[in-house]
Each structure stands twice: as C-alpha cells, then as structure tokens.
MARKOLKOL-723466 format. One record per atom (N, C-alpha, C, O, CB): x, y, z; residue number from 0; residue in one letter. Coordinates in steps of 0.001 Angstrom, whole numbers, plus 500000, padded with zeros to 6 digits. Each point is the difference from the previous one (the first is absolute). Last residue first. Glycine has a CB too. Example, Ala and Ser with C-alpha at 12.3 -4.5 7.8 and 13.67 -1.06 7.14 Angstrom:
<rs>
+--------+--------+--------+-----+------+
:     c1 :     c2 :     c3 : seq : type :
+--------+--------+--------+-----+------+
: 512850 : 497750 : 507080 :   1 :    S :
: 500820 : 501190 : 500060 :   1 :    S :
: 499230 : 501090 : 500730 :   1 :    S :
: 500509 : 501108 : 500169 :   1 :    S :
: 500675 : 498264 : 497686 :   1 :    S :
: 499106 : 494908 : 502075 :   0 :    A :
: 499110 : 501190 : 500000 :   0 :    A :
: 500900 : 501200 : 500000 :   0 :    A :
: 501036 : 499981 : 500665 :   0 :    A :
: 497072 : 498846 : 500581 :   0 :    A :
+--------+--------+--------+-----+------+
</rs>
This chain:
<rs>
+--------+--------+--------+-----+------+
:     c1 :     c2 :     c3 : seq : type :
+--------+--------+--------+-----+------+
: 153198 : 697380 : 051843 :  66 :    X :
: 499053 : 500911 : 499064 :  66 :    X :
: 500054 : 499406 : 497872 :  66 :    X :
: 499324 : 500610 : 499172 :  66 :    X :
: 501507 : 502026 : 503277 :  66 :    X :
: 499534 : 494705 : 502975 :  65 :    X :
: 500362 : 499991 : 498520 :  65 :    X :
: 499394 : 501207 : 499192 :  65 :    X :
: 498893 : 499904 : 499469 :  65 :    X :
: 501203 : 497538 : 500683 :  65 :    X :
: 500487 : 500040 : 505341 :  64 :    X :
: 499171 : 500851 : 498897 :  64 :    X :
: 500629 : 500154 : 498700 :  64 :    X :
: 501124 : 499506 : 500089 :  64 :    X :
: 497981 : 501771 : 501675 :  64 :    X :
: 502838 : 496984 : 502172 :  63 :    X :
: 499349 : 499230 : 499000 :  63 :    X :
: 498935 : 500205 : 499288 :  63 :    X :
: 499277 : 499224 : 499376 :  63 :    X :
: 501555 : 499674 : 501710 :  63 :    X :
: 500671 : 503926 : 502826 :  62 :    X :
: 500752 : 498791 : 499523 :  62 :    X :
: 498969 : 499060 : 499508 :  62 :    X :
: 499023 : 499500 : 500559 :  62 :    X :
: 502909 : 500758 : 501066 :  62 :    X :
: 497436 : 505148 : 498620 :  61 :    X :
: 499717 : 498788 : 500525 :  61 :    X :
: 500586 : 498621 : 499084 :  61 :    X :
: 499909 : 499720 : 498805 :  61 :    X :
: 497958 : 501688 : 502262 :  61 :    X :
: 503569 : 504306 : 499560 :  60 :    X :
: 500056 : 498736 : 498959 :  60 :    X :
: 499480 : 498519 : 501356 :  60 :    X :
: 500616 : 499582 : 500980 :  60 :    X :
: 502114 : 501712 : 496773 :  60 :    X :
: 496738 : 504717 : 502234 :  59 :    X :
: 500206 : 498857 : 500679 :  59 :    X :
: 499619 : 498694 : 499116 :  59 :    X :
: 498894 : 499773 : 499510 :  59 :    X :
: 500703 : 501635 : 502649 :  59 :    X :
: 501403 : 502681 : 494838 :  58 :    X :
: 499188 : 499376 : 501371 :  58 :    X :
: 500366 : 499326 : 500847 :  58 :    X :
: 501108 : 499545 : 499718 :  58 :    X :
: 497637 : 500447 : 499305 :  58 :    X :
: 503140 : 500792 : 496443 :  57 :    X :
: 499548 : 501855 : 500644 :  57 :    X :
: 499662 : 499705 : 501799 :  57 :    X :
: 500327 : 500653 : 500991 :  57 :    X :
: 497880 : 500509 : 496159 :  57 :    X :
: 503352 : 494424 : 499432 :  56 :    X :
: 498836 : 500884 : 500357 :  56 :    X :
: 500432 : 501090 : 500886 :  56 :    X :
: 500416 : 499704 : 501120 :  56 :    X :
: 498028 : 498428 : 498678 :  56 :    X :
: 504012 : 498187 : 498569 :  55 :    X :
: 499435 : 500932 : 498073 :  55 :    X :
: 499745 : 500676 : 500840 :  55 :    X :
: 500583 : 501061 : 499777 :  55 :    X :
: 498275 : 497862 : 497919 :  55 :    X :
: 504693 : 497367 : 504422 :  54 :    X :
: 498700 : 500675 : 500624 :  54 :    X :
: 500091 : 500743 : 498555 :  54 :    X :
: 500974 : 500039 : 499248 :  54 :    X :
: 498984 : 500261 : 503932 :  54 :    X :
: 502694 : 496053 : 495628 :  53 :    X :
: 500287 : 501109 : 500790 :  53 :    X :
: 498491 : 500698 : 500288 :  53 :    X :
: 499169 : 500002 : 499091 :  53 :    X :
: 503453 : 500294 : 499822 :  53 :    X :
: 498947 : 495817 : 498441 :  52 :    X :
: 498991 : 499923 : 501167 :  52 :    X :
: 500035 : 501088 : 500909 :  52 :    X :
: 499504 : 499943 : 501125 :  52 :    X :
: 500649 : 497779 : 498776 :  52 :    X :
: 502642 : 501609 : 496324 :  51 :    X :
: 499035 : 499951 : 499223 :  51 :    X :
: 498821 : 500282 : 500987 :  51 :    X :
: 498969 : 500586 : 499670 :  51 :    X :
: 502200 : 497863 : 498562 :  51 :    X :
: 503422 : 503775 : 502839 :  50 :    X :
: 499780 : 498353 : 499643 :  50 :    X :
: 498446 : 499831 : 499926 :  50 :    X :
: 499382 : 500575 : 500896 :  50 :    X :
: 502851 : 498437 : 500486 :  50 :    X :
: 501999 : 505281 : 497163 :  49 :    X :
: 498697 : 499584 : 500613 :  49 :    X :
: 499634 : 498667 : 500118 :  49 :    X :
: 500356 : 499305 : 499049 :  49 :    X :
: 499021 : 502555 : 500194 :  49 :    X :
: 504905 : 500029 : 500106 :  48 :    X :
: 499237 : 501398 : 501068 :  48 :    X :
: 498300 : 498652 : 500339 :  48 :    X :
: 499423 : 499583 : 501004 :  48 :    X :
: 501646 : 504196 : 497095 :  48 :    X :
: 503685 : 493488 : 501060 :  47 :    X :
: 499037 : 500877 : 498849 :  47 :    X :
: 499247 : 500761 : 501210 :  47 :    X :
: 499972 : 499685 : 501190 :  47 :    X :
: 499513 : 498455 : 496334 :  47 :    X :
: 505211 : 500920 : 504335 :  46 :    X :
: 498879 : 499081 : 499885 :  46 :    X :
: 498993 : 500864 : 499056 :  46 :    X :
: 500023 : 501229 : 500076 :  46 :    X :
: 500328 : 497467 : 502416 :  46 :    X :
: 503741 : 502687 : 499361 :  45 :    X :
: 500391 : 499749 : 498522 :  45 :    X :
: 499284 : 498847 : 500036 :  45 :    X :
: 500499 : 498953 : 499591 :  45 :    X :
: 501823 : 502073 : 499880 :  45 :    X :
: 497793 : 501661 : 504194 :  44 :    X :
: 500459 : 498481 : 500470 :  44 :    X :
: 500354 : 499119 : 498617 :  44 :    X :
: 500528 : 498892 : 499916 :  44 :    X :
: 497722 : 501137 : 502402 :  44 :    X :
: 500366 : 504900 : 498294 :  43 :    X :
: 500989 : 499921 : 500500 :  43 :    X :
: 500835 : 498475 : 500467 :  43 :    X :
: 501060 : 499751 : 500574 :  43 :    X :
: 497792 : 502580 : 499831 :  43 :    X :
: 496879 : 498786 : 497969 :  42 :    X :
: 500945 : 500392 : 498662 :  42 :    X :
: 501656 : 500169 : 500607 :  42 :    X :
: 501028 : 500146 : 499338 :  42 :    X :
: 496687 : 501444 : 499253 :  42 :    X :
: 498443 : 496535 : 504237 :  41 :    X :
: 500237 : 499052 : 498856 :  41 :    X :
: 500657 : 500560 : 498818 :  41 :    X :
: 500263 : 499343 : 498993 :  41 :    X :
: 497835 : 499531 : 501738 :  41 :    X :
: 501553 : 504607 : 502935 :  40 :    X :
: 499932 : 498411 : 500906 :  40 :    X :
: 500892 : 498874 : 498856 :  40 :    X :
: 501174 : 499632 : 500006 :  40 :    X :
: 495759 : 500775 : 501401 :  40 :    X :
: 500201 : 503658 : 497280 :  39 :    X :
: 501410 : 499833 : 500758 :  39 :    X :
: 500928 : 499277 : 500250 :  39 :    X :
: 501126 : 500011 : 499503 :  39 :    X :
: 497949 : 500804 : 501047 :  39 :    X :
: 496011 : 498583 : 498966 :  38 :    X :
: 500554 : 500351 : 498306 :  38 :    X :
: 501439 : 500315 : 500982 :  38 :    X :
: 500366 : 498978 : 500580 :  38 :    X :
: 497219 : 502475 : 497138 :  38 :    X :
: 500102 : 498386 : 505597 :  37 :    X :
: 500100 : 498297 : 499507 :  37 :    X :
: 500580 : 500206 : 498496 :  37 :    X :
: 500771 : 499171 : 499516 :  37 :    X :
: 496840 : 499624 : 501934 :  37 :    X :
: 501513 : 505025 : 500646 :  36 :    X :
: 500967 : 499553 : 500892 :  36 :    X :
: 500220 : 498485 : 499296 :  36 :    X :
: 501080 : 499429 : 499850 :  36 :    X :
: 498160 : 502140 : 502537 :  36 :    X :
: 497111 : 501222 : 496016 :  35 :    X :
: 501052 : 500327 : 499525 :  35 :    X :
: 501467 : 499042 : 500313 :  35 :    X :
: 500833 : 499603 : 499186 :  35 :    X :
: 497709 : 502656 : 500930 :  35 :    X :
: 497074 : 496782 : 502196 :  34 :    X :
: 500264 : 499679 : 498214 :  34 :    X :
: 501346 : 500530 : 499790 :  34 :    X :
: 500928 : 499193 : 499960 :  34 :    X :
: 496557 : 501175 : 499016 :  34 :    X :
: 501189 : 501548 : 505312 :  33 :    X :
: 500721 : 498775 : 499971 :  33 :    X :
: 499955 : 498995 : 498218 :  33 :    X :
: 500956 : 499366 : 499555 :  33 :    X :
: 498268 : 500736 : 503629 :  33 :    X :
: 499384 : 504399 : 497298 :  32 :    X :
: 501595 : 499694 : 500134 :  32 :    X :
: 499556 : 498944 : 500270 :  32 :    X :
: 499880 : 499482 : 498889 :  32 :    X :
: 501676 : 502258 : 501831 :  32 :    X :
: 494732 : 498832 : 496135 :  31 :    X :
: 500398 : 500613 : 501485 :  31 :    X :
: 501173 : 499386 : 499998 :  31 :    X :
: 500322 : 499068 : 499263 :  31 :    X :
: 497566 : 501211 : 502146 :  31 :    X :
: 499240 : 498809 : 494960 :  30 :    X :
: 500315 : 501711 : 500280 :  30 :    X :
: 500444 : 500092 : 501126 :  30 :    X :
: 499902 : 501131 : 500477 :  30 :    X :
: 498485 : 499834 : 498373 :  30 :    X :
: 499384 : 494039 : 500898 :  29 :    X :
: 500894 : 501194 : 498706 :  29 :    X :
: 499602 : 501559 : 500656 :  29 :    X :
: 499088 : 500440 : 500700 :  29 :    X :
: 500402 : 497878 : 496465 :  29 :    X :
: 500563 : 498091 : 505997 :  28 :    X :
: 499241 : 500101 : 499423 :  28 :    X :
: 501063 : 500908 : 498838 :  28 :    X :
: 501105 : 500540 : 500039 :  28 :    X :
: 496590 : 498989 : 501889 :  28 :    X :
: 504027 : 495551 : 500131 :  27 :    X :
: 499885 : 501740 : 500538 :  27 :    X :
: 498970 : 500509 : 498862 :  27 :    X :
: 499810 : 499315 : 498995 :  27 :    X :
: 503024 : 501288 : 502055 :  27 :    X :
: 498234 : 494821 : 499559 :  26 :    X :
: 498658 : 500261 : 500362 :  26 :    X :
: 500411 : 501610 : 500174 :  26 :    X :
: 499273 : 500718 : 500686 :  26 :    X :
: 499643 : 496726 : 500574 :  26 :    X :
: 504471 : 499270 : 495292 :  25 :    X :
: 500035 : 500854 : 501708 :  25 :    X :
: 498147 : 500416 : 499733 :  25 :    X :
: 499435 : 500126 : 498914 :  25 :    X :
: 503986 : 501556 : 501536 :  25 :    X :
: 499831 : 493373 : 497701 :  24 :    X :
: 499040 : 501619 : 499805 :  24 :    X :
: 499885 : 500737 : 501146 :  24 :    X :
: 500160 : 499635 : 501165 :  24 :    X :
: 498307 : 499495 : 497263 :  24 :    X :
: 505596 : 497486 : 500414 :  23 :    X :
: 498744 : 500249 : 500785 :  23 :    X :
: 499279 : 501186 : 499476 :  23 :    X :
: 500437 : 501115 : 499715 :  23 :    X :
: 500578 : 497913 : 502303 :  23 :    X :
: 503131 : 499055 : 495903 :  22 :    X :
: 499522 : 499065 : 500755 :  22 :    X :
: 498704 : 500472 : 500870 :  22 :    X :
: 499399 : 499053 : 500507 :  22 :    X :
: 503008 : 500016 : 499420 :  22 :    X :
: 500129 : 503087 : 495263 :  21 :    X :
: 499866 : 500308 : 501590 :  21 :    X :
: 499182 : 498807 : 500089 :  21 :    X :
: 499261 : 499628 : 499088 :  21 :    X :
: 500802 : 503136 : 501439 :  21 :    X :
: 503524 : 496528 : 495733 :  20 :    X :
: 498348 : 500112 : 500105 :  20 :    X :
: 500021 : 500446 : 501537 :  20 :    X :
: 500810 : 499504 : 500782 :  20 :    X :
: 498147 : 498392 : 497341 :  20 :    X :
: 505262 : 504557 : 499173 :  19 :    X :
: 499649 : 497645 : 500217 :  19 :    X :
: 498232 : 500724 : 500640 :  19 :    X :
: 499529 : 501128 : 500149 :  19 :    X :
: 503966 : 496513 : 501564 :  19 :    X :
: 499323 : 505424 : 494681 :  18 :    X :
: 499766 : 499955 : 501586 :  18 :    X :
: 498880 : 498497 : 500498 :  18 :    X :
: 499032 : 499325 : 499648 :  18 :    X :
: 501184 : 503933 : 500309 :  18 :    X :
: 503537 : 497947 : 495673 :  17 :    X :
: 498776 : 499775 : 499943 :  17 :    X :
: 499738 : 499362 : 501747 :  17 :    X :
: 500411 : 498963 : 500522 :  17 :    X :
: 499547 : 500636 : 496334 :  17 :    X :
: 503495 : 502996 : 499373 :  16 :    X :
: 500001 : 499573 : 501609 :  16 :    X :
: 498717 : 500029 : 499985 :  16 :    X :
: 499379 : 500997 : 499632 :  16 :    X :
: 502622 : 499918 : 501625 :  16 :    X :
: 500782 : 500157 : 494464 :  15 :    X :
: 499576 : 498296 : 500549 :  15 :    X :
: 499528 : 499990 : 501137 :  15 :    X :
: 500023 : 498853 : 500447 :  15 :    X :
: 501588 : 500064 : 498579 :  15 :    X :
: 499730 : 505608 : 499120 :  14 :    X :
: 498693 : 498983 : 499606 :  14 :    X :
: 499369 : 498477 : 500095 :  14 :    X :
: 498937 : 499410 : 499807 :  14 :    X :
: 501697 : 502143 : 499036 :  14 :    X :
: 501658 : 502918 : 504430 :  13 :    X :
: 500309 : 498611 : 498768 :  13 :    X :
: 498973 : 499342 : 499830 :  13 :    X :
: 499124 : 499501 : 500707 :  13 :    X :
: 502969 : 499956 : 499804 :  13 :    X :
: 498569 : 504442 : 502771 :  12 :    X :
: 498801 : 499781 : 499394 :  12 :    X :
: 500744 : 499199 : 498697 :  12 :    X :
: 499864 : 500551 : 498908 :  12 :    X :
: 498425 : 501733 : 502102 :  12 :    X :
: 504604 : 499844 : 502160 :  11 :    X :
: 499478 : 498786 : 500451 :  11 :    X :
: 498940 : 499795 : 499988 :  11 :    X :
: 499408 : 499601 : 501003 :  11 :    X :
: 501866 : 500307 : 499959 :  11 :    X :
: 501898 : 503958 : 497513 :  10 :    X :
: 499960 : 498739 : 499442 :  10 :    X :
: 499487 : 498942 : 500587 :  10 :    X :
: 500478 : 498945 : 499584 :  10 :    X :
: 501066 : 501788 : 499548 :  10 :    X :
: 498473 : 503598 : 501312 :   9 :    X :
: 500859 : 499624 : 501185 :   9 :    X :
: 499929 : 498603 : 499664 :   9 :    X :
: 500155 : 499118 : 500845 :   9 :    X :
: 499404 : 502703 : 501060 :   9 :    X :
: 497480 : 500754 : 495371 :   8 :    X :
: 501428 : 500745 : 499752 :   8 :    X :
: 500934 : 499476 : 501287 :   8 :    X :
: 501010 : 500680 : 500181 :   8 :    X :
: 497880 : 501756 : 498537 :   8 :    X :
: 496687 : 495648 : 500730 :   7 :    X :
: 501074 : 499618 : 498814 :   7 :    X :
: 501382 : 500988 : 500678 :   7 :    X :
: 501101 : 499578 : 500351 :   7 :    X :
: 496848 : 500061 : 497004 :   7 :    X :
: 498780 : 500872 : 505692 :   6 :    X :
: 501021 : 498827 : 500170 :   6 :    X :
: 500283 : 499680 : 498783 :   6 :    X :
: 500905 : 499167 : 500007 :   6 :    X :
: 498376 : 499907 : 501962 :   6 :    X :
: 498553 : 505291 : 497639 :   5 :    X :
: 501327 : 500023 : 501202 :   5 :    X :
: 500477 : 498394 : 500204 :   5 :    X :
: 501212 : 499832 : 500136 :   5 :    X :
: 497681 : 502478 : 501480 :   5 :    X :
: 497112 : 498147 : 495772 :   4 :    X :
: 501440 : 500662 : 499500 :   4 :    X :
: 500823 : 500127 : 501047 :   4 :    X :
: 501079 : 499439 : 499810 :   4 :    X :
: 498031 : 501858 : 498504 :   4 :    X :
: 497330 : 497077 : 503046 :   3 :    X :
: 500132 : 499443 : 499383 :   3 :    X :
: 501386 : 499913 : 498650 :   3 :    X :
: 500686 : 499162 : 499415 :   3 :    X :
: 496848 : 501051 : 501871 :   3 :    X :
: 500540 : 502849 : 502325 :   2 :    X :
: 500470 : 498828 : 500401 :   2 :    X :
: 500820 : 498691 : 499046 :   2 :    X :
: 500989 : 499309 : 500245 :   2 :    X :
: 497057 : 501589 : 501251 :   2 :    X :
: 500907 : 504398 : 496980 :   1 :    X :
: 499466 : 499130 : 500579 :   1 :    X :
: 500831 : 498893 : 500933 :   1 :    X :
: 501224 : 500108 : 500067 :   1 :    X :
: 497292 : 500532 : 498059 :   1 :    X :
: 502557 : 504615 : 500557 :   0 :    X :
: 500304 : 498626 : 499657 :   0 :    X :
: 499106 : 499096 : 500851 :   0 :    X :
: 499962 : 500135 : 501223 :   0 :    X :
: 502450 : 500448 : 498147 :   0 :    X :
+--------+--------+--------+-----+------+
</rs>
C-alpha cells in the first residue's frame, strides 16, 4: 500500500482539502536529506510541497541566478 492509499483508507485524503501556499522557498539542493527534510516539514505543516522559487539546481545555487 502506498501512501497515498493508506491516507484515503484512514480517511484524511478528502477531496475538498486544498494545502494553503508555502511562504518561503528553500536553497536546499535537490536529492539530498536536507530537500527531503523541507518536503517533510511542509507536508507535515499541510503547506503545498513545492514554492515556485525553490532552488532547480543539482549545484551550488547562486542567488539570483535563474536557470
């Protein structure tokens, strides 16, 4: 059973619940725990996983770069 099936079947995947906007982007890089920790974090705060300014890059992300 997925995740996803396990919170229908504990019933707290309703179709009206729509997760309010996250307030900050995170500079963590993708693929590493601390990313993960921030996906955590905002599914555990019933904030959306992603905010539009969230670090894209593999890399070290320079501020105000733009891929």
């Amino acid at each position: 059973m997925n995740i996803f099936e396990q919170l229908e079947k504990d019933r707290y995947a309703e179709n009206d619940f729509v997760p309010t906007p996250v307030q900050h982007p995170t500079e963590t890089l993708l693929g590493t725990d601390e990313r993960i920790e921030v996906y955590v974090r905002r599914l555990e705060e019933g904030v959306e996983l992603f905010h539009p300014d969230d670090n894209k890059n593999y890399t070290t992300h320079i501020r105000g770069f733009k891929d």
